[in-house]
C-alpha positions as CSV (number, residue, x, y, z in Angstrom):
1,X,-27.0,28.1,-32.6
2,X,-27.6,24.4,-31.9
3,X,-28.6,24.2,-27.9
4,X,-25.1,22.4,-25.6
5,X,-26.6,19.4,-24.5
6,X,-24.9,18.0,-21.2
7,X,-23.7,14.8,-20.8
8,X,-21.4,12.6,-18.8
9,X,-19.3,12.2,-21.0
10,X,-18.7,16.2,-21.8
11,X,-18.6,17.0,-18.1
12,X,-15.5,15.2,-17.9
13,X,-13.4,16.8,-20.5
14,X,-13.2,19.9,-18.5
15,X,-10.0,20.8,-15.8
16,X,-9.3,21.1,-13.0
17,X,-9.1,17.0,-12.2
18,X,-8.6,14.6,-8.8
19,X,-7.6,11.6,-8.4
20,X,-7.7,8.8,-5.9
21,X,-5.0,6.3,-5.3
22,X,-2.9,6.7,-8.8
23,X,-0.4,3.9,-8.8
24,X,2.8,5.7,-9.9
25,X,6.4,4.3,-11.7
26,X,8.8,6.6,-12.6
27,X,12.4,6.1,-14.4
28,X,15.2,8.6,-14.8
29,X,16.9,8.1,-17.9
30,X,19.9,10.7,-19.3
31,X,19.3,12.9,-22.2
32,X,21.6,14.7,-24.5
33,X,22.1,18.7,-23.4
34,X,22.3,20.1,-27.0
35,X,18.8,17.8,-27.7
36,X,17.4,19.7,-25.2
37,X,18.8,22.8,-26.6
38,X,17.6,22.4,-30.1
39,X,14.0,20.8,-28.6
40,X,13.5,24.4,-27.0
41,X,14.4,26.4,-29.9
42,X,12.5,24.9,-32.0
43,X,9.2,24.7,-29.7
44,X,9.7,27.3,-27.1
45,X,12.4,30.0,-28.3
46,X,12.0,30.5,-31.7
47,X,9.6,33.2,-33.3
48,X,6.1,32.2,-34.8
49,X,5.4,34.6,-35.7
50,X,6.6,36.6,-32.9
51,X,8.9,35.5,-30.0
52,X,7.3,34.8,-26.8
53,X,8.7,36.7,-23.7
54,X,10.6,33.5,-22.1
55,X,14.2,32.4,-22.6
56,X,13.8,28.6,-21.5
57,X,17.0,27.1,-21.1
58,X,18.5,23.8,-19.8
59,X,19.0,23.0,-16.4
60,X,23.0,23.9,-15.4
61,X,26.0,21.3,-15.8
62,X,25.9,18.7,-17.9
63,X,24.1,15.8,-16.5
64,X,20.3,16.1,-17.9
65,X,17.6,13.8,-17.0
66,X,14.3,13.0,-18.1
67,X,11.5,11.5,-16.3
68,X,9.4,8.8,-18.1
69,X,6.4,7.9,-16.2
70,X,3.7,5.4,-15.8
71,X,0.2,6.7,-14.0
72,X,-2.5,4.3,-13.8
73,X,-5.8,6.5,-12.6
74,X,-8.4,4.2,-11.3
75,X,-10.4,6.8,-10.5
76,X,-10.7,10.7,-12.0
77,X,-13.2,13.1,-12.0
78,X,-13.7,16.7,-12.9
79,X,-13.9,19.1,-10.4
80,X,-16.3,21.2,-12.6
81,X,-19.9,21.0,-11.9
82,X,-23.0,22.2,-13.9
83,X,-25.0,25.1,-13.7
84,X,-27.3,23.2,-11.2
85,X,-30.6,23.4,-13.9
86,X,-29.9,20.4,-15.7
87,X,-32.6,17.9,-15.6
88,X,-30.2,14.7,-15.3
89,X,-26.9,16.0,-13.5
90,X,-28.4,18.5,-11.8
91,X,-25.2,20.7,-11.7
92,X,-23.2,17.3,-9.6
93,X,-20.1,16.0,-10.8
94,X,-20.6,13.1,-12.7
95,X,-19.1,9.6,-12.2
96,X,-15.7,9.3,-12.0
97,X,-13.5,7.5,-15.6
98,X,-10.3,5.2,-15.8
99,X,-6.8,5.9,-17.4
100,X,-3.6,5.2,-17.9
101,X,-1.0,7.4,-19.3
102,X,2.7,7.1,-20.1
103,X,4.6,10.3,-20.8
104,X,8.5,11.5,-20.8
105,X,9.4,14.7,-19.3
106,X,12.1,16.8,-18.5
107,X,13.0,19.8,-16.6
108,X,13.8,23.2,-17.6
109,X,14.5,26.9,-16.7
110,X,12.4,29.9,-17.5
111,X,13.6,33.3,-17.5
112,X,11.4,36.0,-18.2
113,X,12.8,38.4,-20.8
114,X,11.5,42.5,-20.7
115,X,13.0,45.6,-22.1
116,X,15.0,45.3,-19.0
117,X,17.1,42.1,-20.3
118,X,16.1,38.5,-19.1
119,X,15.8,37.9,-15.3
120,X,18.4,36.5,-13.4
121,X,16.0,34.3,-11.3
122,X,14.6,31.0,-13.3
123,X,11.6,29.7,-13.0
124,X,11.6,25.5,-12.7
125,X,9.4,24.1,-15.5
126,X,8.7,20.9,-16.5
127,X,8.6,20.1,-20.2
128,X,6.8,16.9,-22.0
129,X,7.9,16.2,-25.8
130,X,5.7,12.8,-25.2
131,X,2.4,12.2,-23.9
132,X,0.3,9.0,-24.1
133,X,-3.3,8.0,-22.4
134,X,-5.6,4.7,-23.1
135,X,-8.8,6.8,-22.4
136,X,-10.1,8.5,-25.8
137,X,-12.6,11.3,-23.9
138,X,-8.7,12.3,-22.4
139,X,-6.9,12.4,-25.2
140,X,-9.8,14.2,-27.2
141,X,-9.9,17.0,-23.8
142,X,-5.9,16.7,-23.8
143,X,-6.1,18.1,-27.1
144,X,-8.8,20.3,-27.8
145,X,-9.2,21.7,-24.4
146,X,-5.9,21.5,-22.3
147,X,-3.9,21.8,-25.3
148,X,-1.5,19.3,-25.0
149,X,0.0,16.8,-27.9
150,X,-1.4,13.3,-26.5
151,X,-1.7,11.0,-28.3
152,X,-4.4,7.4,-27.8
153,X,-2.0,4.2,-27.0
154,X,-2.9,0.5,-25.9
155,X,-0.8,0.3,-22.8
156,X,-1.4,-3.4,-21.1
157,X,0.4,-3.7,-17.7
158,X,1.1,-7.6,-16.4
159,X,-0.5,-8.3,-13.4
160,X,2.1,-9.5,-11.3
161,X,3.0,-7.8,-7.7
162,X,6.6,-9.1,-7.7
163,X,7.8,-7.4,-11.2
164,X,6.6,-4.7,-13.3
165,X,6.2,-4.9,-16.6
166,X,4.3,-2.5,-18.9
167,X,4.2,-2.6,-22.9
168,X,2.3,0.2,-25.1
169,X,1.4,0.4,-28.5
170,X,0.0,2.8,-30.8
171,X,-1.5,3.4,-34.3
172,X,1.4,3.6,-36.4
173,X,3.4,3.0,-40.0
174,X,6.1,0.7,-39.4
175,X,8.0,1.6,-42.9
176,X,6.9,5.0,-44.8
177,X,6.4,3.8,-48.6
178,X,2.7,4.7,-50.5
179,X,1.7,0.9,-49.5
180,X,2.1,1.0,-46.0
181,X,-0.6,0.9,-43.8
182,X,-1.5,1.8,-40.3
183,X,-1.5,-1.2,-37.6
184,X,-0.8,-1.3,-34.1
185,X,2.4,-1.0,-33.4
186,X,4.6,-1.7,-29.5
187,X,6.3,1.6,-29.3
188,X,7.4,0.6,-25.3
189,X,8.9,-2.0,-23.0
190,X,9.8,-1.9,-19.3
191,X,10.0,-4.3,-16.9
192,X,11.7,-3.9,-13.6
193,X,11.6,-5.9,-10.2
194,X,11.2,-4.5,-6.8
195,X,14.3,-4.7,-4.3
196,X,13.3,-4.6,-1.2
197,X,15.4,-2.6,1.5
198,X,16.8,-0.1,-1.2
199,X,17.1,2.9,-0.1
200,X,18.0,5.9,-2.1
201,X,21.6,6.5,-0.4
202,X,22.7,3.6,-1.4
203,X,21.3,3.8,-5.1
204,X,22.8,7.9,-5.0
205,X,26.2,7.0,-3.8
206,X,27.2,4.9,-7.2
207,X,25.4,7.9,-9.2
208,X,25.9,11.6,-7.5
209,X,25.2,12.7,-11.3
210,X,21.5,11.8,-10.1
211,X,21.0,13.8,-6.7
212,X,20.4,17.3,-8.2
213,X,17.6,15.5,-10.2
214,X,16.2,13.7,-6.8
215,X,16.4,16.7,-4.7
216,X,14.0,18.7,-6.8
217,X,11.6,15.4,-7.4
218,X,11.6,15.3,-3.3
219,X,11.3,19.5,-3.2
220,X,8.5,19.0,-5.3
221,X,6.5,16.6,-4.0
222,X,7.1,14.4,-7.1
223,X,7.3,10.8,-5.4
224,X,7.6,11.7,-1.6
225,X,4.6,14.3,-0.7
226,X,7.1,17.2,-0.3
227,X,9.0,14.7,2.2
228,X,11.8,13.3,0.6
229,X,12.8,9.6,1.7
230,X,15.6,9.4,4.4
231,X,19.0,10.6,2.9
232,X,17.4,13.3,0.2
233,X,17.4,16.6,2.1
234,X,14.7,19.5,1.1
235,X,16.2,22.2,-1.5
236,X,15.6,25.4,-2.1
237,X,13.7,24.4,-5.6
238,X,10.4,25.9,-5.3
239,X,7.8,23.6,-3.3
240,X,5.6,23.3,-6.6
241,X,6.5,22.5,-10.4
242,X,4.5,23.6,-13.1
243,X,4.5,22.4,-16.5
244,X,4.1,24.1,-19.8
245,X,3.0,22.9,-23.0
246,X,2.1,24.6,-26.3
247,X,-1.5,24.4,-27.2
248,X,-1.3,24.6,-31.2
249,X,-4.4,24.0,-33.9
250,X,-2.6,23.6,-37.3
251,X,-3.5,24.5,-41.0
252,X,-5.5,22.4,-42.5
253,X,-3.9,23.5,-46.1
254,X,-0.2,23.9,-44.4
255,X,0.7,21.4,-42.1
256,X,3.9,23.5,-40.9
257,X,1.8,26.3,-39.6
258,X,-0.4,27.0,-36.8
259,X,-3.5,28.8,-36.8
260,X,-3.7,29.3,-33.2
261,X,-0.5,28.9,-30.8
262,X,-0.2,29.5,-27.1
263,X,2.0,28.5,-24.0
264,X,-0.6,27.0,-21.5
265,X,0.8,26.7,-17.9
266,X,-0.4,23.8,-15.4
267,X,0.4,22.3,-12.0
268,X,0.1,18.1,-10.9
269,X,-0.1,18.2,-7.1
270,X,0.5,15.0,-4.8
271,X,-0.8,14.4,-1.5
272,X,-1.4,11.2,0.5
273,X,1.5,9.9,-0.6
274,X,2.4,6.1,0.3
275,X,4.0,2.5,-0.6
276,X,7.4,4.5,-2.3
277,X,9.6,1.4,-3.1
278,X,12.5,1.3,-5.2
279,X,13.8,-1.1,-8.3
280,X,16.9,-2.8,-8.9
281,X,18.2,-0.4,-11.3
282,X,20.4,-2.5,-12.9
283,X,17.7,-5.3,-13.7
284,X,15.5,-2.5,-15.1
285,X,15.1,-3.6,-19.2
286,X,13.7,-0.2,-20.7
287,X,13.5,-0.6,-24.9
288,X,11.1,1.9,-27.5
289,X,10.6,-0.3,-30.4
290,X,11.8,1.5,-33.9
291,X,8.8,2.4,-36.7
292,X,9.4,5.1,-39.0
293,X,6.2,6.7,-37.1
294,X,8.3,6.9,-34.0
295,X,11.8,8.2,-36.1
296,X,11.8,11.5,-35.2
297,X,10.9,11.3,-31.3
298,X,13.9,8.8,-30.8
299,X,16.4,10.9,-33.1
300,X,15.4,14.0,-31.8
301,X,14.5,13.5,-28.0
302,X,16.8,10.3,-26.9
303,X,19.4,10.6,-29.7
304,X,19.3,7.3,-30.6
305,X,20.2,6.0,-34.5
306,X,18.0,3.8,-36.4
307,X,19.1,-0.3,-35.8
308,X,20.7,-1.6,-38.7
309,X,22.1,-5.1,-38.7
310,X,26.0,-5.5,-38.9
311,X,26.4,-1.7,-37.2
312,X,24.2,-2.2,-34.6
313,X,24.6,-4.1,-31.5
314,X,23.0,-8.1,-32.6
315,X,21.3,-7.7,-28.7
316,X,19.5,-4.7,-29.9
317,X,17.8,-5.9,-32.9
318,X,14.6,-7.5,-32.8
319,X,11.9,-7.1,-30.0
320,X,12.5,-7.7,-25.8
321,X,12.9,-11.4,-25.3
322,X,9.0,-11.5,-23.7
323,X,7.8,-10.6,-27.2
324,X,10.1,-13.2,-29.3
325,X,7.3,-14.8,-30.5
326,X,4.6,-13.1,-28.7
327,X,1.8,-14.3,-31.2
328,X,-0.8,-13.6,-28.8
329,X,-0.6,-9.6,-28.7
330,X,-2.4,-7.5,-30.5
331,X,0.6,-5.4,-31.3
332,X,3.3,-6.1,-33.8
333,X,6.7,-6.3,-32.0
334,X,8.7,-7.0,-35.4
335,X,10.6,-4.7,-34.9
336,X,14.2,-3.4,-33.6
337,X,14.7,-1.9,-29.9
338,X,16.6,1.1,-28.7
339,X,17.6,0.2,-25.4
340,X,17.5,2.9,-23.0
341,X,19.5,2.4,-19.7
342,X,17.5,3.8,-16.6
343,X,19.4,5.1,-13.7
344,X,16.7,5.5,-10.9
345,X,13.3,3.3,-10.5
346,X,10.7,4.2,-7.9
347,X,6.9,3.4,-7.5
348,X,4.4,5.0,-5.3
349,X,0.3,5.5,-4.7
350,X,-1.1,8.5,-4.7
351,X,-3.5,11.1,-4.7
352,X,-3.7,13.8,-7.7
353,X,-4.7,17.3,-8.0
354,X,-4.3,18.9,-11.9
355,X,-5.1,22.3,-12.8
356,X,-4.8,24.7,-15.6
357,X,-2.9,28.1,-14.2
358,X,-3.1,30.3,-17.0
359,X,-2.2,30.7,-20.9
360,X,1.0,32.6,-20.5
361,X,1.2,33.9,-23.5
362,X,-0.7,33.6,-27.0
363,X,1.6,33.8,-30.5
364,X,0.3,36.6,-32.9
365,X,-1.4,39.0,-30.5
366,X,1.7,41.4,-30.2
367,X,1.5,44.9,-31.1
C-alpha cells in the first residue's frame, strides 16, 4: 500500500473545525409544509433498503421557515493535529484557509421510533437540502469526508459597508438539450440595507408568524450567543441544534442507488458573538435565477414554477436590475428570477466551533 504522505492541504480536510470572526447574514424566508413533507420522505423516511429508526417530521402549525445563510470564514483551521513524527508539520495544526459558503436550511423534528412505538419527545434538527462553498479542499472534505452534498460556487460579495449585496454562481446547463454546454451560471441575488435602530420587536409585531422561528434561533445560539436581543425571551428549545445530513456514495452503473448511505449527525456552535444588526426587511431583493440545472431545487424546495412570459409576472423575468447588462461578470445572468420574499434579515460576527457527533445510523446493516 502506497505510504500517506501529509500535507497542508490534507490536514485540513479533517473535522472538527474553528473559526475566527465569521461575518454572518441570515434571511428567513417561508416554505411550503407538504414540501417539507415530501423532502423528508423521500431523503429521511423512506426505506433504502431498510428504514432508519427516525420519524422526522415538520415543525407544528403551519408557518415553516427556512434559513438561508451567508458565512464568510476568513480564517478556519482543523483542530486535528498529526501524529507529531512528521518531518515538516511536526504533528501542529497547519495554517489556517478562507471560505465562503451559502446554504438554505430548515428545521425539523426527530422522533426516535423502537418496538415500543415512536417517542413522544422530538429531538430539534436542522436539515440543509442546499449547501454551497468557494473553497474546493471544502467542498472535496464536505463530500468525501463529512458527507454532506456541497457543491463549488463563485460567490462575489460587493464591498460596500452600507448595503449588502451578494451574487453566486455555479457550473451549470442553462437549457437541457444534447448541445448544451456547461458555463457559469448566477444561481443567487440578495441585496439588503442596514436600518439602523431596528429592533426585533418592532420587526416581530407586523409578523408573530415569525417568533416561534426567532425564539429557537435565540435558544440556540444561532445569531445572539445563547442571549437573544432585547424582546426574544429564552425557550425551552434545547440550548444546542444539531444538524443531520445523509452521507451517500452513488452507483457508478445506477445513478438512483447508493452504494453506501448513512445519517451523519453534527453541531455549529457560536461564541463571541457581536455587531447583530438588522435589515430593512421590506427593501430586502432576494431572487434564484432559473436554469434547468437548478429546476428541481426551486420546484421541489421553494415551490416555485418555471418563468414563462405572458403567465408570469413581466417584473420577474429577466435578471435583478444590477445585472441588466452586467457585461462585466463572469456569470451569465440571462436568465429569469424567482423572487423570494424574506421576512427577517440579521448580520452578525462570530466565532465558530463545528464538529461531527456521530453517524447515527448506516442503511443496509440491519439484521
Amino acid at each position: 500500500m502506497t505510504q500517506f504522505i501529509e500535507s497542508f492541504a490534507t490536514q485540513q480536510l479533517l473535522p472538527p473545525w474553528n473559526a475566527k470572526q465569521v461575518q454572518i447574514s441570515g434571511f428567513a424566508i417561508r416554505l411550503q409544509r407538504q414540501l417539507i413533507v415530501d423532502y423528508l420522505e423521500k431523503f429521511f423516511n423512506g426505506g433504502y433498503p431498510d428504514t432508519a429508526p427516525f420519524l422526522y417530521e415538520p415543525l407544528p402549525g403551519k408557518a415553516q421557515f427556512g434559513l438561508l445563510t451567508y458565512s464568510a470564514y476568513p480564517a478556519i483551521r482543523t483542530g486535528t493535529t498529526g501524529p507529531g513524527t512528521h518531518p515538516v508539520s511536526g504533528g501542529d495544526i497547519w495554517d489556517s484557509i478562507r471560505h465562503t459558503e451559502i446554504f438554505l436550511a430548515f428545521l425539523v423534528h426527530r422522533r426516535a421510533i423502537s418496538v415500543g412505538g415512536v417517542a413522544p419527545e422530538p429531538t430539534l434538527v436542522w436539515l440543509h437540502p442546499a449547501l454551497y462553498s468557494d473553497n474546493d479542499t471544502v467542498v472535496f472534505s464536505s463530500r468525501e469526508i463529512w458527507g454532506t452534498d456541497m457543491f463549488l460556487a463563485t460567490i462575489v460579495r460587493e464591498p460596500n459597508a452600507e448595503a449588502f449585496h451578494v451574487d453566486a454562481g455555479i457550473v451549470a446547463v442553462k437549457t437541457f438539450d444534447p448541445r448544451s454546454v456547461d458555463e457559469l451560471l448566477a444561481f443567487l441575488h440578495i441585496h439588503a440595507q442596514l436600518k439602523p435602530g431596528l429592533a426585533l420587536p418592532e420587526i416581530l409585531a407586523g409578523n408573530p408568524d415569525l417568533k416561534r422561528f426567532v425564539d429557537i434561533l435565540g435558544a440556540s445560539g444561532m445569531f445572539a450567543g445563547g442571549a437573544p436581543p432585547p424582546g426574544v425571551p429564552k425557550t425551552v428549545e434545547p440550548t444546542a441544534v444539531e444538524l443531520n445530513n445523509l452521507k451517500q456514495f452513488r452507483d457508478a452503473y445506477d445513478m438512483g442507488t447508493a452504494i453506501y448511505r448513512a445519517i451523519v449527525a453534527s453541531q455549529a456552535s457560536y461564541s463571541n458573538v457581536g455587531e447583530v444588526v438588522f435589515y430593512d426587511t421590506s427593501g430586502i431583493d432576494l431572487a434564484f435565477m432559473w436554469s434547468d440545472s437548478m429546476g428541481e431545487f426551486l420546484q421541489t424546495i421553494l415551490g416555485a414554477a418555471k418563468p414563462v412570459p405572458g403567465r408570469t409576472d413581466p417584473a420577474d423575468l429577466g435578471p435583478p436590475i444590477e445585472h441588466v447588462e452586467d457585461w462585466t461578470s463572469a456569470m451569465d445572468w440571462d436568465m429569469d428570477r424567482i423572487v423570494v420574499k424574506a421576512e427577517l434579515g440579521f448580520a452578525f460576527v462570530a466565532d465558530v466551533d463545528f464538529k461531527v457527533l456521530a453517524t447515527i445510523h448506516t442503511y443496509g446493516t440491519a439484521a
